[in-house]
mmCIF file as Biopython writes it, N, C-alpha, C and O atoms, coordinates in Angstrom:
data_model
#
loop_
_atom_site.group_PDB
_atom_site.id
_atom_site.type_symbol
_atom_site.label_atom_id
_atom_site.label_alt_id
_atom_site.label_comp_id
_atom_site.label_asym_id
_atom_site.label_entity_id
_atom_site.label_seq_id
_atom_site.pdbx_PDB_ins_code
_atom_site.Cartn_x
_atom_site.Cartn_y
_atom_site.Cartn_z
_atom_site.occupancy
_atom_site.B_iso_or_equiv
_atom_site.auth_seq_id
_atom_site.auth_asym_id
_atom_site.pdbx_PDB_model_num
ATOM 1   N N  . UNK A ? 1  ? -1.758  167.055 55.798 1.0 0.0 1  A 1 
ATOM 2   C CA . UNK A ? 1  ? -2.748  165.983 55.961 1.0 0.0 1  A 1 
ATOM 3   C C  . UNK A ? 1  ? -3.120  165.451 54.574 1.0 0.0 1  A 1 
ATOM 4   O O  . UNK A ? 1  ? -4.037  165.945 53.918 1.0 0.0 1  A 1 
ATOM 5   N N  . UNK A ? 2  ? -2.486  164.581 54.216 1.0 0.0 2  A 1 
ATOM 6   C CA . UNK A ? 2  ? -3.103  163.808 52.659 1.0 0.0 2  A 1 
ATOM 7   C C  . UNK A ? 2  ? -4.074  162.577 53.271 1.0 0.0 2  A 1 
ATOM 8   O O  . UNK A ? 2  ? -3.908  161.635 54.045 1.0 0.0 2  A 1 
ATOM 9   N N  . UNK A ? 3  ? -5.795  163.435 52.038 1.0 0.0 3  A 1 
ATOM 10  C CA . UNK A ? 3  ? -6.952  162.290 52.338 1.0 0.0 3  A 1 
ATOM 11  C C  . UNK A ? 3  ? -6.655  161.002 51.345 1.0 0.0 3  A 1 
ATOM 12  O O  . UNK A ? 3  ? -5.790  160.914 50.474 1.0 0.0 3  A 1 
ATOM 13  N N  . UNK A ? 4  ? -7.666  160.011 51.759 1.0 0.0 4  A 1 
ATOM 14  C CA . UNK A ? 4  ? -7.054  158.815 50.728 1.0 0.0 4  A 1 
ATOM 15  C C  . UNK A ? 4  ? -6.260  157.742 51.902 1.0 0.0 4  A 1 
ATOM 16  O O  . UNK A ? 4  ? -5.352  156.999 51.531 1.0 0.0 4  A 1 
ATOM 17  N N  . UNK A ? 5  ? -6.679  157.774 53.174 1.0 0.0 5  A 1 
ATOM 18  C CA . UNK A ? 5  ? -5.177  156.683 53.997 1.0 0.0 5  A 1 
ATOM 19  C C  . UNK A ? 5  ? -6.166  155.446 54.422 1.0 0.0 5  A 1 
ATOM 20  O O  . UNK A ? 5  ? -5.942  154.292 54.787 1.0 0.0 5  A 1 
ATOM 21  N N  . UNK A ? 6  ? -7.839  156.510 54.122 1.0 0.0 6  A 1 
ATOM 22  C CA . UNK A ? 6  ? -8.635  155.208 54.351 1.0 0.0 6  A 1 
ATOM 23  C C  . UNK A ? 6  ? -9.218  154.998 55.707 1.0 0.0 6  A 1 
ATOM 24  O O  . UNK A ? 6  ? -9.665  153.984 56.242 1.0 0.0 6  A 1 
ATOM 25  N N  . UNK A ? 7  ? -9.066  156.518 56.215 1.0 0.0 7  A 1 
ATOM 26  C CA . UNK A ? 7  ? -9.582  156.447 57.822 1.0 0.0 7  A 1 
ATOM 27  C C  . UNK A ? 7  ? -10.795 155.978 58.053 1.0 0.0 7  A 1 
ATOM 28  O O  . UNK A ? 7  ? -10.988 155.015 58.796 1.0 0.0 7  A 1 
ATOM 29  N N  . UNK A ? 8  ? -11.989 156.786 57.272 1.0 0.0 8  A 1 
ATOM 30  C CA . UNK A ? 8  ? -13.031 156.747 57.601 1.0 0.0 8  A 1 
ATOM 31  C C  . UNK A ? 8  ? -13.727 155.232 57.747 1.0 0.0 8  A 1 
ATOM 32  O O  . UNK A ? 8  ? -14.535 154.691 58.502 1.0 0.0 8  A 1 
ATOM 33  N N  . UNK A ? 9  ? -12.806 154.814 56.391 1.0 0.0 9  A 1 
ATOM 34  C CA . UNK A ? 9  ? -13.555 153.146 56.049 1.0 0.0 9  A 1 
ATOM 35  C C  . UNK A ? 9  ? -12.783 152.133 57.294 1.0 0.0 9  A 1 
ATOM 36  O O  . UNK A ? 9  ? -13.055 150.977 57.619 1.0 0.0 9  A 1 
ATOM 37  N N  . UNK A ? 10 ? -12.007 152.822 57.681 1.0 0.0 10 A 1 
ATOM 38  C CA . UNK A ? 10 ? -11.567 151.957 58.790 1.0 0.0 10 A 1 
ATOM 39  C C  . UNK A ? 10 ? -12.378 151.777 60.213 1.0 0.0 10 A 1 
ATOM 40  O O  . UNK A ? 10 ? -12.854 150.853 60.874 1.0 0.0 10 A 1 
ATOM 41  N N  . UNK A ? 11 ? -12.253 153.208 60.292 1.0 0.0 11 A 1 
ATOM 42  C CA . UNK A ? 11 ? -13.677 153.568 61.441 1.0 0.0 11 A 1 
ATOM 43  C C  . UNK A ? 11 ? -14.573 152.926 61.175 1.0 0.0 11 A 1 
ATOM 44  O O  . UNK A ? 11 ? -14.889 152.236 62.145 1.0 0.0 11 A 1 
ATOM 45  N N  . UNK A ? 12 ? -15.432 152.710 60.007 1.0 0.0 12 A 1 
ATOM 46  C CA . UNK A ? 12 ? -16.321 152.204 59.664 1.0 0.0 12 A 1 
ATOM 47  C C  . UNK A ? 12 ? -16.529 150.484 59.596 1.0 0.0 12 A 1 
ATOM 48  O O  . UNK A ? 12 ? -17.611 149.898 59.562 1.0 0.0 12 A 1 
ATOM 49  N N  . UNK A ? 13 ? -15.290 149.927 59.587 1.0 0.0 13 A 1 
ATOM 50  C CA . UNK A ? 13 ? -14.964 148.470 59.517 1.0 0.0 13 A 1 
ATOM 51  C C  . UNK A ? 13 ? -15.726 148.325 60.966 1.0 0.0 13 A 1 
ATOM 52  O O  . UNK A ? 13 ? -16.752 147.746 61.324 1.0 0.0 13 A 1 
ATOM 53  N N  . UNK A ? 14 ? -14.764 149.103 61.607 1.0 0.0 14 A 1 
ATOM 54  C CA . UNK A ? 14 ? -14.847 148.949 63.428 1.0 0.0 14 A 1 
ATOM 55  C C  . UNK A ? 14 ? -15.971 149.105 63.983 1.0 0.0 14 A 1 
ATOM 56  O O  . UNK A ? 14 ? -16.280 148.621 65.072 1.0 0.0 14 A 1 
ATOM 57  N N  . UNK A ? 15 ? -16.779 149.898 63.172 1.0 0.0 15 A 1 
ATOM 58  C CA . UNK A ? 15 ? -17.526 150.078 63.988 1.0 0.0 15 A 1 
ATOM 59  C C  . UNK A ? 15 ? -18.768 148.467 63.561 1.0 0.0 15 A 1 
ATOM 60  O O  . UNK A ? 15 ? -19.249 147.774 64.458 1.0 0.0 15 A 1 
ATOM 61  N N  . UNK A ? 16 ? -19.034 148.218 62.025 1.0 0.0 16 A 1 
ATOM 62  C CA . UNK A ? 16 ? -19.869 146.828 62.046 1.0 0.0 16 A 1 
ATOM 63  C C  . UNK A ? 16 ? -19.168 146.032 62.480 1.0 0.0 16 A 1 
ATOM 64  O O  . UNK A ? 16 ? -19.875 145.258 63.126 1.0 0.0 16 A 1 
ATOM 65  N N  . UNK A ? 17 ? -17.761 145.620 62.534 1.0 0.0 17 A 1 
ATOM 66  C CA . UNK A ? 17 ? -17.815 144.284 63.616 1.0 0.0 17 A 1 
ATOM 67  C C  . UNK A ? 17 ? -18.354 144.436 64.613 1.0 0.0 17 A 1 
ATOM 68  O O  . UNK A ? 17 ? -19.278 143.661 64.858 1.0 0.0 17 A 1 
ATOM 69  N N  . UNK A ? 18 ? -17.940 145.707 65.808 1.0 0.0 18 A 1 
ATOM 70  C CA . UNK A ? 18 ? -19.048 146.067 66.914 1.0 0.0 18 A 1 
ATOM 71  C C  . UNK A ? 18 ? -19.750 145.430 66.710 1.0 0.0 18 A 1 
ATOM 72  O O  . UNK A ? 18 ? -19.735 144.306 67.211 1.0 0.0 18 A 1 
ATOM 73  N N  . UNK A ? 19 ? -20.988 145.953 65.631 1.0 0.0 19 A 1 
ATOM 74  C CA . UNK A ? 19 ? -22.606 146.131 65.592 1.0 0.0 19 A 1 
ATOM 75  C C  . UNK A ? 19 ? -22.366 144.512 65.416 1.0 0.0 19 A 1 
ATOM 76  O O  . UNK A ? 19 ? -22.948 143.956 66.347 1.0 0.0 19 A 1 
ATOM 77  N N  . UNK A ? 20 ? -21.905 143.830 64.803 1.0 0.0 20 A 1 
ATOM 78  C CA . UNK A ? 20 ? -21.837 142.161 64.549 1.0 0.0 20 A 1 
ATOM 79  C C  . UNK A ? 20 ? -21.548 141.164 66.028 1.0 0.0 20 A 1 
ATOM 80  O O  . UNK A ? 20 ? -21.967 140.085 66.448 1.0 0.0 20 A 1 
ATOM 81  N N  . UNK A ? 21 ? -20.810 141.974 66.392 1.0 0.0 21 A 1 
ATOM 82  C CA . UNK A ? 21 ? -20.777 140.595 67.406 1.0 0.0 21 A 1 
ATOM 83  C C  . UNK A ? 21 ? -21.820 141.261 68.923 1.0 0.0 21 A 1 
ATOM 84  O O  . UNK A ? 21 ? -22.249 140.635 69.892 1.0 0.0 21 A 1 
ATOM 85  N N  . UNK A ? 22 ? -21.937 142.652 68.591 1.0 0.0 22 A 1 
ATOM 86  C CA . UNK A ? 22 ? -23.419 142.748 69.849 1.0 0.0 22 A 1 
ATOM 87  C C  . UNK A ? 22 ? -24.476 141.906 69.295 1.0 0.0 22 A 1 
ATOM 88  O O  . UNK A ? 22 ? -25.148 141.396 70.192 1.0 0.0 22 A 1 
ATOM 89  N N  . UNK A ? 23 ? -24.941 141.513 67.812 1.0 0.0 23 A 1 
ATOM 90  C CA . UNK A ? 23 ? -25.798 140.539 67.482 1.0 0.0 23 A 1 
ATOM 91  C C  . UNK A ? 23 ? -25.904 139.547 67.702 1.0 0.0 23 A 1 
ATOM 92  O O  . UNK A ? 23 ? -26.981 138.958 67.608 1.0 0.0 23 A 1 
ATOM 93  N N  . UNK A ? 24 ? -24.654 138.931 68.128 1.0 0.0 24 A 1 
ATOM 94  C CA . UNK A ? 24 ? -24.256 137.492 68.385 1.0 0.0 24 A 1 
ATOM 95  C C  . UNK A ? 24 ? -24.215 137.551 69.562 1.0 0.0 24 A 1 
ATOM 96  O O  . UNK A ? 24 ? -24.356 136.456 70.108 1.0 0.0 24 A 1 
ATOM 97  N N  . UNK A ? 25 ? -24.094 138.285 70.130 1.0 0.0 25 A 1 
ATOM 98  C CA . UNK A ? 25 ? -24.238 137.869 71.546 1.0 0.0 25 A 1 
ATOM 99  C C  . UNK A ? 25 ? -25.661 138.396 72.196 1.0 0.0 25 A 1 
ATOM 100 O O  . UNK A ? 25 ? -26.015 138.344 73.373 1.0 0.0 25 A 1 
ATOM 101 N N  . UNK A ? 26 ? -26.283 138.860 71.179 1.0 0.0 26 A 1 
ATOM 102 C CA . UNK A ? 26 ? -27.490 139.068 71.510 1.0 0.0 26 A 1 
ATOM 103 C C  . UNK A ? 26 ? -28.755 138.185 71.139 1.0 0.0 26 A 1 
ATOM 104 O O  . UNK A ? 26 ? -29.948 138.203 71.439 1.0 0.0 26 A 1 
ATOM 105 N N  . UNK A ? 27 ? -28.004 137.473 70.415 1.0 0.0 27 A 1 
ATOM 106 C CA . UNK A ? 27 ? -28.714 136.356 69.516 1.0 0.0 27 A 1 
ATOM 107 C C  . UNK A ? 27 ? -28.647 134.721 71.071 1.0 0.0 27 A 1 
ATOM 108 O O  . UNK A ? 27 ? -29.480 134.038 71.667 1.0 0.0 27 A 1 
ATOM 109 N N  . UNK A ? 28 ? -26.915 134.871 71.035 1.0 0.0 28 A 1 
ATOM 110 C CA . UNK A ? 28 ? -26.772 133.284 72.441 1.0 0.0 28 A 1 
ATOM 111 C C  . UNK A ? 28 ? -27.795 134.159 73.555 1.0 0.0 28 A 1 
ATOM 112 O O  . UNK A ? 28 ? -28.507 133.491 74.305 1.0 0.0 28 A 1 
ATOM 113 N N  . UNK A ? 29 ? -27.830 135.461 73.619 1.0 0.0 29 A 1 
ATOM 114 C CA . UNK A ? 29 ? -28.930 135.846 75.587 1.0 0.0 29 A 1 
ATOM 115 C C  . UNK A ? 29 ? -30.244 135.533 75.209 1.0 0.0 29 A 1 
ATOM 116 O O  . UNK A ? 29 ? -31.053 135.470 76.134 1.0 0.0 29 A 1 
ATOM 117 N N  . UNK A ? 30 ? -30.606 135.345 74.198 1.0 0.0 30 A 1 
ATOM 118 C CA . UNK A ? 30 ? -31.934 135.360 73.472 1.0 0.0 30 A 1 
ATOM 119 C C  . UNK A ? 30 ? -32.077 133.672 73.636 1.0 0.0 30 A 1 
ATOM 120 O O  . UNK A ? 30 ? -32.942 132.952 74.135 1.0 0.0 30 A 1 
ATOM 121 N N  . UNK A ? 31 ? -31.110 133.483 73.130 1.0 0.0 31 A 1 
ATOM 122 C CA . UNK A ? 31 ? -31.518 131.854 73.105 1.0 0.0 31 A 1 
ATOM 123 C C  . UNK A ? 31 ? -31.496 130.818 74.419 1.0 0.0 31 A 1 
ATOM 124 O O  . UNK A ? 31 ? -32.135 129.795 74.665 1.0 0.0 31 A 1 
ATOM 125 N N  . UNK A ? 32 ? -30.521 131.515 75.112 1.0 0.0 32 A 1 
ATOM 126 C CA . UNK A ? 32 ? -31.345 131.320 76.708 1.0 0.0 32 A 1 
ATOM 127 C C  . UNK A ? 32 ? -33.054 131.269 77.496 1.0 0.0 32 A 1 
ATOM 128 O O  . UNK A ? 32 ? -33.170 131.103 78.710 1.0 0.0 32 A 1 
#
């Protein structure tokens, strides 16, 4: 297992777009 491939920050990408577009779509139910 060689560290360094960049998993974590990948996980981590994935997971704020998540958190980004639940905002945005929490932002258009809001603006309803």
């Amino acid at each position: 297992m060689s560290y360094g491939g960049g998993g974590h920050n990948n996980n981590f990408a994935l997971i704020v777009v998540l958190f980004i577009l639940l905002i945005i779509v929490g932002a258009f139910y809001w603006s309803y």
